[in-house]
Backbone as CSV, one residue per row, in Angstrom:
resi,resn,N_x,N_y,N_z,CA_x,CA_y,CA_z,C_x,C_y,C_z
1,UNK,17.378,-17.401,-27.775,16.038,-17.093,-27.318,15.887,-17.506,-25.849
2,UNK,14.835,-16.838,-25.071,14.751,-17.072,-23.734,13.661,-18.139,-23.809
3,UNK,13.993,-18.763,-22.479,13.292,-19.894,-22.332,11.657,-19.889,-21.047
4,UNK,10.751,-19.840,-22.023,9.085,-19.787,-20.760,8.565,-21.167,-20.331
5,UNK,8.069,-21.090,-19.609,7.270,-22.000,-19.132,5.765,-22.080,-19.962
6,UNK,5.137,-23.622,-20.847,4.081,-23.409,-21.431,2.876,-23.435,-20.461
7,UNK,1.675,-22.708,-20.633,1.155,-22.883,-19.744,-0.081,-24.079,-19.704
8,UNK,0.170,-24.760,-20.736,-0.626,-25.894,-21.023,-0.102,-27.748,-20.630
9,UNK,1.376,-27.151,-20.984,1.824,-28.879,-20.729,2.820,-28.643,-19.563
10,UNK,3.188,-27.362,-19.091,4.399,-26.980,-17.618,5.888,-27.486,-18.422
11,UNK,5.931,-27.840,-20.207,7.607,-28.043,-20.028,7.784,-26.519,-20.568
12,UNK,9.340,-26.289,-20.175,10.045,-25.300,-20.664,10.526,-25.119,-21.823
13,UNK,10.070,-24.558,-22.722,10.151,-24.303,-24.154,10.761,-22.821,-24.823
14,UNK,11.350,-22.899,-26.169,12.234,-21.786,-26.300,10.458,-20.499,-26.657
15,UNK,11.305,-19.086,-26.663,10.278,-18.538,-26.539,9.388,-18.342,-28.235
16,UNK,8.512,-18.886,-28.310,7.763,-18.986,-30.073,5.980,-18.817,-29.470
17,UNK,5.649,-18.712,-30.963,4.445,-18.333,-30.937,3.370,-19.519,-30.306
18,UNK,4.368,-20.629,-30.959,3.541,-22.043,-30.557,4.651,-23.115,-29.647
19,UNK,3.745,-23.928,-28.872,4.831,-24.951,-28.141,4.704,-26.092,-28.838
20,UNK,6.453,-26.283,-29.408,6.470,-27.344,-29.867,6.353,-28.463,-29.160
21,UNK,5.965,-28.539,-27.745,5.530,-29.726,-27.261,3.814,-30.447,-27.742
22,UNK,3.207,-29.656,-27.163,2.113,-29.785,-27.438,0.696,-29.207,-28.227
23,UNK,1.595,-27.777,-29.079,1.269,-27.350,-30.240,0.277,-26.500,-29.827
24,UNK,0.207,-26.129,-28.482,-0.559,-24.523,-28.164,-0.565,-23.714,-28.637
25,UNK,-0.892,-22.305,-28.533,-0.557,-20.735,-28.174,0.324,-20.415,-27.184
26,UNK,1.161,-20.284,-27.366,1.910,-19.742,-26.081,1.670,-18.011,-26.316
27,UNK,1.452,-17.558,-25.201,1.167,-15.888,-24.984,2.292,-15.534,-23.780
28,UNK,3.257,-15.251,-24.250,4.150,-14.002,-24.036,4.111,-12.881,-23.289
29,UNK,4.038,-12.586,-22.282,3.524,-11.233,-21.701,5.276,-10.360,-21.443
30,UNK,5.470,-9.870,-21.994,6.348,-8.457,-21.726,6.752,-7.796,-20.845
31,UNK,7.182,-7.754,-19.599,7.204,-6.355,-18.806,7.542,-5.480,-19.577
32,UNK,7.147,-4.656,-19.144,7.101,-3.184,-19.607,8.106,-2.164,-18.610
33,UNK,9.629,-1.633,-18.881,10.478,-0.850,-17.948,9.882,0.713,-17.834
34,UNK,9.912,0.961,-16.881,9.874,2.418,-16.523,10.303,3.356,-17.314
35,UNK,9.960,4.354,-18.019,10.996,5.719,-18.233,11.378,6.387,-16.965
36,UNK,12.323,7.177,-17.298,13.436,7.819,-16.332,12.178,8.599,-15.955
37,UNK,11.569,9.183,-16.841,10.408,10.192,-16.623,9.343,9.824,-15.414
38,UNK,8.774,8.709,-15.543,8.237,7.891,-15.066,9.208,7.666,-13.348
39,UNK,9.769,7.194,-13.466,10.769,6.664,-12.266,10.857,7.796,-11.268
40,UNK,11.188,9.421,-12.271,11.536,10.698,-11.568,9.962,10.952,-10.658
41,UNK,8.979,10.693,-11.573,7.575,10.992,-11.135,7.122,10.444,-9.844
42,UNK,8.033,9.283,-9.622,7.566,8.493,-8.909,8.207,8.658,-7.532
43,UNK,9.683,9.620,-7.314,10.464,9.953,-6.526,9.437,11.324,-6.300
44,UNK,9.501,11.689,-6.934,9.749,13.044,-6.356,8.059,12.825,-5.816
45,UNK,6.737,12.296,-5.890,6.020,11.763,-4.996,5.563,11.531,-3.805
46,UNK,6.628,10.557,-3.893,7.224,9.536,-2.565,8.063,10.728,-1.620
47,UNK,8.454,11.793,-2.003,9.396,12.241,-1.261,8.195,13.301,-0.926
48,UNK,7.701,13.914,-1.801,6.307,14.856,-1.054,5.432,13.885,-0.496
49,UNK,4.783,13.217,-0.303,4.107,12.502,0.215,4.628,12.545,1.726
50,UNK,5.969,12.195,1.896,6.702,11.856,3.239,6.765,13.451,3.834
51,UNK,7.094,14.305,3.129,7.076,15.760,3.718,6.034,16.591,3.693
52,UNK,4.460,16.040,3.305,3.353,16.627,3.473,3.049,15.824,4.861
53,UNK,3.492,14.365,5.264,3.061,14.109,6.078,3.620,14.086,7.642
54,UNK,4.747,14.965,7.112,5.916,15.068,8.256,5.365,17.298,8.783
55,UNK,4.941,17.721,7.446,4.471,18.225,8.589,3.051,18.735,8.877
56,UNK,2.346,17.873,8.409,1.128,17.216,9.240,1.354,17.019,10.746
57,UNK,2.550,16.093,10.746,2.326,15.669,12.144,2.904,17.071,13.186
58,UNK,3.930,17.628,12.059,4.821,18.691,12.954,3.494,19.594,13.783
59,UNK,2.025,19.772,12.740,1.517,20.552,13.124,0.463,20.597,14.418
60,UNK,0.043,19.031,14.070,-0.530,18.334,14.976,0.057,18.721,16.644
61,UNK,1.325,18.190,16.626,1.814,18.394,17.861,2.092,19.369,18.261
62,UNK,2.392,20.519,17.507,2.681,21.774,17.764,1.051,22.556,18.270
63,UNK,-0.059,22.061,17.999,-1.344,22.153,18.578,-1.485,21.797,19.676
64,UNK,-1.119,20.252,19.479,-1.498,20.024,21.127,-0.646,20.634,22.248
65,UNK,0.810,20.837,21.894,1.755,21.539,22.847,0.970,22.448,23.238
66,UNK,0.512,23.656,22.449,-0.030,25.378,22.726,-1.286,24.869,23.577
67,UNK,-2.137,23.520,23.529,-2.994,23.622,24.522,-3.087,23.543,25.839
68,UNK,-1.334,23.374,25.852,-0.997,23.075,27.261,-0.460,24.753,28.015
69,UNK,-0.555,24.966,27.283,-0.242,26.367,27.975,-1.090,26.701,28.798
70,UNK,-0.729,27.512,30.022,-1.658,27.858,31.122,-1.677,29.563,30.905
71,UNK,-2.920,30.098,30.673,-3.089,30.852,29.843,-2.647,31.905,31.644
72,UNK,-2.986,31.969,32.243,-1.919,32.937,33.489,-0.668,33.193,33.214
73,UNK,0.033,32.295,33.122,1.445,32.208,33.011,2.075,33.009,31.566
74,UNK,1.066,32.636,30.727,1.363,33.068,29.065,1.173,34.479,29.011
75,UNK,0.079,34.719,29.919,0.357,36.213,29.443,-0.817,36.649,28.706
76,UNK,-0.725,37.786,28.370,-1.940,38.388,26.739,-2.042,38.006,25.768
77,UNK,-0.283,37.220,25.433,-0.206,36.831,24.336,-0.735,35.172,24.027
78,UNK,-1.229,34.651,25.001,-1.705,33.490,24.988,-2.833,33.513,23.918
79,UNK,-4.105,34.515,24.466,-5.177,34.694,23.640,-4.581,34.823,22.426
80,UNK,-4.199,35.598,21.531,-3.566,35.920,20.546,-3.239,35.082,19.613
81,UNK,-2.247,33.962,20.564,-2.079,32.847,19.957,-2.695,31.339,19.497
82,UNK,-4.275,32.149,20.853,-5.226,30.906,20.712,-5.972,31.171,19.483
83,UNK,-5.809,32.424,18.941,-7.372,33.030,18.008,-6.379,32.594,17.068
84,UNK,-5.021,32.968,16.514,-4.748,31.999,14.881,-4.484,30.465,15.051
85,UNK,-4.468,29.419,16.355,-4.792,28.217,16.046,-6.075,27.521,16.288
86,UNK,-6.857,28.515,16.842,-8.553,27.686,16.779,-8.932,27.376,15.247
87,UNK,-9.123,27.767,14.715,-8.879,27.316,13.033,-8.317,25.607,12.987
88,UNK,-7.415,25.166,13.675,-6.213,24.050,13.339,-6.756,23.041,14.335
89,UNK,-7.806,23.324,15.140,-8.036,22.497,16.448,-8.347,21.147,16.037
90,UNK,-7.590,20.043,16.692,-8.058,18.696,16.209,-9.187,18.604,16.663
């Protein structure tokens, strides 16, 4: 049997319902392991999370770049390109 700490007298006692030191309750708490299911849920998450926010930023900057355009230089197609990112404007 594994050995807990009681939480009434602090000695280390085998693991039982009661401490034979000082004849408590000892309460037991469990961790509880992951399922694979669980674990997968938790990846695949973490990994969208990082690539919703990667291109968030892609888009961000790709905004502010196009505002640097000097709409002379760009051409006709500047406008064009301003009317589908006004929508996106930070």
């Amino acid at each position: 049997m594994a050995l807990v700490k009681c939480p009434h007298c602090n000695k280390e006692v085998e693991e039982n319902k009661f401490c034979p030191e000082c004849g408590k309750i000892l309460i037991v708490k469990k961790k509880k392991k992951l399922s694979k299911f669980a674990k997968r849920n938790i990846i695949f998450f973490s990994v969208l999370l990082v690539v919703i926010g990667a291109v968030i930023t892609g888009a961000y900057f790709y905004v502010q770049e196009q505002k640097k355009i000097d709409p002379v230089k760009a051409g006709p197609e500047y406008e064009n390109i301003k009317s589908i990112l006004a929508p996106l404007d930070f």
